[in-house]
Backbone as CSV, one residue per row, in Angstrom:
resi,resn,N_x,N_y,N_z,CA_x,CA_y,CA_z,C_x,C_y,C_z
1,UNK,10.687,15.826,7.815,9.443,15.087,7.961,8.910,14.677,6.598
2,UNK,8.466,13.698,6.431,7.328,13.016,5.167,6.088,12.963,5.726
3,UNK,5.278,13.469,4.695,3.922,13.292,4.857,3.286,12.055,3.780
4,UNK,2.754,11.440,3.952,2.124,10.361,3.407,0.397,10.639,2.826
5,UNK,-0.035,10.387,1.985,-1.478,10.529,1.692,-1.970,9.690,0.834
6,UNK,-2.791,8.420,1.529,-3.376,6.863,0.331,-4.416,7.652,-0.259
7,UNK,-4.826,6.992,-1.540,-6.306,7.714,-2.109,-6.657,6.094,-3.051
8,UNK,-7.676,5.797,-3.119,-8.132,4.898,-4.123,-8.569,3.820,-3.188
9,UNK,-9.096,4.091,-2.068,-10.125,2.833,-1.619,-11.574,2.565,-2.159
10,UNK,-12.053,2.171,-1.720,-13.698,2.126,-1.813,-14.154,0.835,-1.749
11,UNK,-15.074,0.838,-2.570,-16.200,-0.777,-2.004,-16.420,-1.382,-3.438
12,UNK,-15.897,-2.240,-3.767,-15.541,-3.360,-4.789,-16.188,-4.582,-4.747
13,UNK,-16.457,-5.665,-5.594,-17.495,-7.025,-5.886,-16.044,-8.179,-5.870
14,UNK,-16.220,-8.911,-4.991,-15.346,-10.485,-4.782,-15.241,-10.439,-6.181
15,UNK,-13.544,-10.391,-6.554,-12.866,-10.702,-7.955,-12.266,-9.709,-8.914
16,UNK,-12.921,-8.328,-8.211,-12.637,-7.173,-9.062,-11.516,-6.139,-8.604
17,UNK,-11.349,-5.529,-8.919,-9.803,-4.659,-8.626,-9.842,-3.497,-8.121
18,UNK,-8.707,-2.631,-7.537,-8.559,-1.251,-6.940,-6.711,-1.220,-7.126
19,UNK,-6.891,-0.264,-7.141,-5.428,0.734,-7.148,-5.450,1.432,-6.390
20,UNK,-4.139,1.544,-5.559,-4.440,2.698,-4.185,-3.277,3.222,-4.716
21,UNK,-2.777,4.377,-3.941,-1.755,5.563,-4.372,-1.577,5.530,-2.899
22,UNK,-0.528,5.945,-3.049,0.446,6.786,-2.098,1.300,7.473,-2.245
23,UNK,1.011,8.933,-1.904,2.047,9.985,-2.404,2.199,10.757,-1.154
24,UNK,3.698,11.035,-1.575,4.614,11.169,-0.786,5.403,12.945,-0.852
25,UNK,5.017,13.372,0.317,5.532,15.262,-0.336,6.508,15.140,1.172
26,UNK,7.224,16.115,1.330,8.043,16.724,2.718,9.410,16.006,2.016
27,UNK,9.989,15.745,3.162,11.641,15.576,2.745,11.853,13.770,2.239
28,UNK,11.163,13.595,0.874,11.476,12.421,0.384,12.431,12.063,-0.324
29,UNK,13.306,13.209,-0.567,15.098,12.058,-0.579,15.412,11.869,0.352
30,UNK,14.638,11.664,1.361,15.576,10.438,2.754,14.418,9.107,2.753
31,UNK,13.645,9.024,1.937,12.988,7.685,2.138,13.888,6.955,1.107
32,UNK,14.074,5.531,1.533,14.362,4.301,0.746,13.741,3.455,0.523
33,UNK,12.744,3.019,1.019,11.839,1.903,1.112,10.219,2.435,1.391
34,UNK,8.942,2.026,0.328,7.928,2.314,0.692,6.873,0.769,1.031
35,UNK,5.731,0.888,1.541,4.811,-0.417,1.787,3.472,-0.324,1.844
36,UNK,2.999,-0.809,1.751,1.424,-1.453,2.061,1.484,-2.244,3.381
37,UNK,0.249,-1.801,4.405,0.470,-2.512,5.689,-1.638,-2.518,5.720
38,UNK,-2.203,-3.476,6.010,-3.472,-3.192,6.093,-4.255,-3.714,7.623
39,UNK,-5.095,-3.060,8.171,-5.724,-3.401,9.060,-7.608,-3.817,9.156
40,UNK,-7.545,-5.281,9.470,-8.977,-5.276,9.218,-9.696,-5.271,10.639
41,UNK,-11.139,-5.060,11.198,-11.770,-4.804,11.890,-11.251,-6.150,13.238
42,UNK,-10.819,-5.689,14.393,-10.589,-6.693,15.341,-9.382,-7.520,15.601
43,UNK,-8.685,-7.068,14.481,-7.153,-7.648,13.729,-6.025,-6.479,13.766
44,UNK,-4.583,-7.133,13.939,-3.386,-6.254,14.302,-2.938,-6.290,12.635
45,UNK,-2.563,-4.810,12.642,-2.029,-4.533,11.544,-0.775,-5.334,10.865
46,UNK,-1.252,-5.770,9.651,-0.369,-6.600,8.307,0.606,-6.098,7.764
47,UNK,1.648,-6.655,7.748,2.229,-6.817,5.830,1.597,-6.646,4.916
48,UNK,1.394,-6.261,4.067,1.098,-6.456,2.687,2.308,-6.715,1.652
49,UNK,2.654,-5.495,1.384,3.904,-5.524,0.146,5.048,-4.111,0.605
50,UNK,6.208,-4.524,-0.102,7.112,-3.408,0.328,8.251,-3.270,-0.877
51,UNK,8.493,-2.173,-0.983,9.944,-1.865,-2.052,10.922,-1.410,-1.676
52,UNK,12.364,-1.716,-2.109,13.276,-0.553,-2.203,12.604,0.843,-3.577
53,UNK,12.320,1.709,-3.041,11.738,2.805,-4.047,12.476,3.169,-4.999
54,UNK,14.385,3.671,-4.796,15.427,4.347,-5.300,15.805,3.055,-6.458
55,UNK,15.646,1.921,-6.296,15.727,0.790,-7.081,14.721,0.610,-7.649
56,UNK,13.483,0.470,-7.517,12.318,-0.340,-7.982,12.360,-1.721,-7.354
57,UNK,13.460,-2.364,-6.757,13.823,-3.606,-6.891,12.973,-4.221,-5.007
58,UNK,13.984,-5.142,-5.194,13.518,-6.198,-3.657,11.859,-5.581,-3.348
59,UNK,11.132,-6.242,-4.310,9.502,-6.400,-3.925,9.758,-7.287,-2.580
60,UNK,8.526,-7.255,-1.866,7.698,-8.388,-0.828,7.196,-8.370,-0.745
61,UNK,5.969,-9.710,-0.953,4.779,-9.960,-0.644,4.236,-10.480,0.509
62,UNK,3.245,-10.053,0.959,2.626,-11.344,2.069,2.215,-12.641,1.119
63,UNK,2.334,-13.540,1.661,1.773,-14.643,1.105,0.471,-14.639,0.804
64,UNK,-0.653,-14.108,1.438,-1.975,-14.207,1.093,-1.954,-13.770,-0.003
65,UNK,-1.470,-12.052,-0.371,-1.685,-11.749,-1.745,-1.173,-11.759,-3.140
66,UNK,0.331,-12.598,-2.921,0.929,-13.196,-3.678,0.703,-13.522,-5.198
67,UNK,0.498,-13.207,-6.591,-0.033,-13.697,-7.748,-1.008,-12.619,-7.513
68,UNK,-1.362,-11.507,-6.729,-3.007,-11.002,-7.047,-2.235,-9.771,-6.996
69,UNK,-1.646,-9.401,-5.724,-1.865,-7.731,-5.803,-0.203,-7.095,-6.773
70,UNK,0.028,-6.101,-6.972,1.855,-5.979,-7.089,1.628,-3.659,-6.724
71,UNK,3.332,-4.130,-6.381,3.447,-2.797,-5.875,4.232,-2.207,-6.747
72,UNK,4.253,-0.836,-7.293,4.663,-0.203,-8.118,5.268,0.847,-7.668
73,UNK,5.965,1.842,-8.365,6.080,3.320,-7.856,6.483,4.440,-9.408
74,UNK,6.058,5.481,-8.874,7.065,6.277,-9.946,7.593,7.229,-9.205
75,UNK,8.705,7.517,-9.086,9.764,7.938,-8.777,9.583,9.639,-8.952
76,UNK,9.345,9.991,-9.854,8.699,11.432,-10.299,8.017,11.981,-9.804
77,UNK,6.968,11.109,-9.565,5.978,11.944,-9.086,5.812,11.349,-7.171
78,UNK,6.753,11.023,-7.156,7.049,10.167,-5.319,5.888,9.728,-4.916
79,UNK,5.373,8.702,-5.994,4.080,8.354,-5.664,4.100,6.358,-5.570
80,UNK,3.326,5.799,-4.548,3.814,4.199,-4.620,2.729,3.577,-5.289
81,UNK,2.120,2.785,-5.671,1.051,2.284,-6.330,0.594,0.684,-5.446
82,UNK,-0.632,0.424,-5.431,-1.012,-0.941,-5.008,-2.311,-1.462,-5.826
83,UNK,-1.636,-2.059,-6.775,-2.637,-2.893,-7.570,-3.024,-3.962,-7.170
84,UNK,-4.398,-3.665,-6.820,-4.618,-5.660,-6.205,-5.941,-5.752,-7.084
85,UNK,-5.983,-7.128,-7.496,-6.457,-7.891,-8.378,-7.148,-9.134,-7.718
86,UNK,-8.580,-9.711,-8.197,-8.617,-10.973,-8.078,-9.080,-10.625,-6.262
87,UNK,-9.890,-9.210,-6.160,-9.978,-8.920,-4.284,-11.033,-10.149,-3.635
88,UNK,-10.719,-10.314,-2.765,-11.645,-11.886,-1.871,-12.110,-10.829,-0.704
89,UNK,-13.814,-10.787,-0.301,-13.589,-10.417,0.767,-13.311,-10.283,2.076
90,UNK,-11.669,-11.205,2.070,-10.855,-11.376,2.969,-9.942,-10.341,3.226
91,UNK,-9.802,-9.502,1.828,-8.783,-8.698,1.783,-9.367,-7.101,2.283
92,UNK,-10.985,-7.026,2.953,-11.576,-5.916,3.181,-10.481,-5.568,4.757
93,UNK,-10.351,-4.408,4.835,-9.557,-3.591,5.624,-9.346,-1.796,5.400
94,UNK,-8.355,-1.115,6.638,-8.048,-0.115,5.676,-6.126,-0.423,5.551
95,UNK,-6.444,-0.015,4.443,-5.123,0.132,3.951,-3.649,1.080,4.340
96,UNK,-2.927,0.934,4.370,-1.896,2.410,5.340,-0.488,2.281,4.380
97,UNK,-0.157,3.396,3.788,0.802,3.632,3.463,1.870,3.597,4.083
98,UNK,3.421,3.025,4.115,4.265,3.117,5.352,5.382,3.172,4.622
99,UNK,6.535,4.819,5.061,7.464,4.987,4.418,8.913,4.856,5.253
100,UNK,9.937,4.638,5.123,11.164,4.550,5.450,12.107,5.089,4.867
101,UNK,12.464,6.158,6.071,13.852,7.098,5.743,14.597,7.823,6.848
102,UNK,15.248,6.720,7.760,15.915,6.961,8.960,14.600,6.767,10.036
103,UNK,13.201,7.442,9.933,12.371,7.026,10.662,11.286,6.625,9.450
104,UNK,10.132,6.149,10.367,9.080,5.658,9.550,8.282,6.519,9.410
105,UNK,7.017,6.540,8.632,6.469,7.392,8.393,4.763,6.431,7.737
106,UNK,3.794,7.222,8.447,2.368,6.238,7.917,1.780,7.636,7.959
107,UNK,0.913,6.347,6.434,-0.210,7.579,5.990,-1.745,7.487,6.980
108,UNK,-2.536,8.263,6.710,-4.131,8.295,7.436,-5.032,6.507,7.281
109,UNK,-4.199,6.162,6.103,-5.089,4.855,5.833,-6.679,4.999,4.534
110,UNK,-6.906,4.029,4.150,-7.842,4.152,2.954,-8.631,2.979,3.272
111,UNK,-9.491,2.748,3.271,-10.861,2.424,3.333,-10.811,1.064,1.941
112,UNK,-10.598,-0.277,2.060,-10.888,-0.933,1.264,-11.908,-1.824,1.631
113,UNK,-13.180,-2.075,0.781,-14.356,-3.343,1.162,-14.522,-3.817,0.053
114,UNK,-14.336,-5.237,0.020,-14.671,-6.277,-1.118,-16.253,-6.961,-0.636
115,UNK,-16.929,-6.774,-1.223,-18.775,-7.613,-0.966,-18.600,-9.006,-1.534
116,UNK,-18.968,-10.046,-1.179,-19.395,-10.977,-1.452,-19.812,-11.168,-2.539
């Protein structure tokens, strides 16, 4: 089993930034791939961004956040990163960590609000 845990939401000003985490404890040499998936109020859960982790490599973006947000990881500390930049408050939702390693695996979700 993997356990998943986002941290770094909160309530942010149209234009300004957040970093979310996702770290990753239980049996994570079987994940290969980690993501960003977000859900906003009344709306079916998104894409955001996704990695091969063991690579760093094959990023994906959704198109909305494309040029603003990027996904990171460090490997060490089995932790994924989501830098988003440039937040619209279009991008208010909560956020969900989502891991892949034979099965999937989602975190509790994090709380992001961009104000006007």
């Amino acid at each position: 089993q993997v356990q998943l845990a986002e941290t770094g939401g909160g309530l942010v000003q149209a234009g300004g930034s957040l970093r979310l985490s996702c770290a990753a404890s239980g049996r994570t040499s079987s994940i290969y791939a980690m993501g960003w998936f977000r859900q906003a109020p009344g709306e079916e859960r998104e894409f955001v961004a996704d990695m091969l982790v063991r690579s760093g490599t094959g990023t994906n973006y959704a198109d909305s956040v494309k040029g603003r947000f990027a996904i990171s990881r460090d490997n060490a500390k089995n932790v994924v990163y989501l830098q988003m930049n440039s937040l619209k408050p279009e991008d208010t939702a909560v956020y969900y960590c989502q891991a892949t390693g034979g099965l999937e695996y989602w975190g509790q979700g994090t709380q992001v609000t961009v104000s006007s």
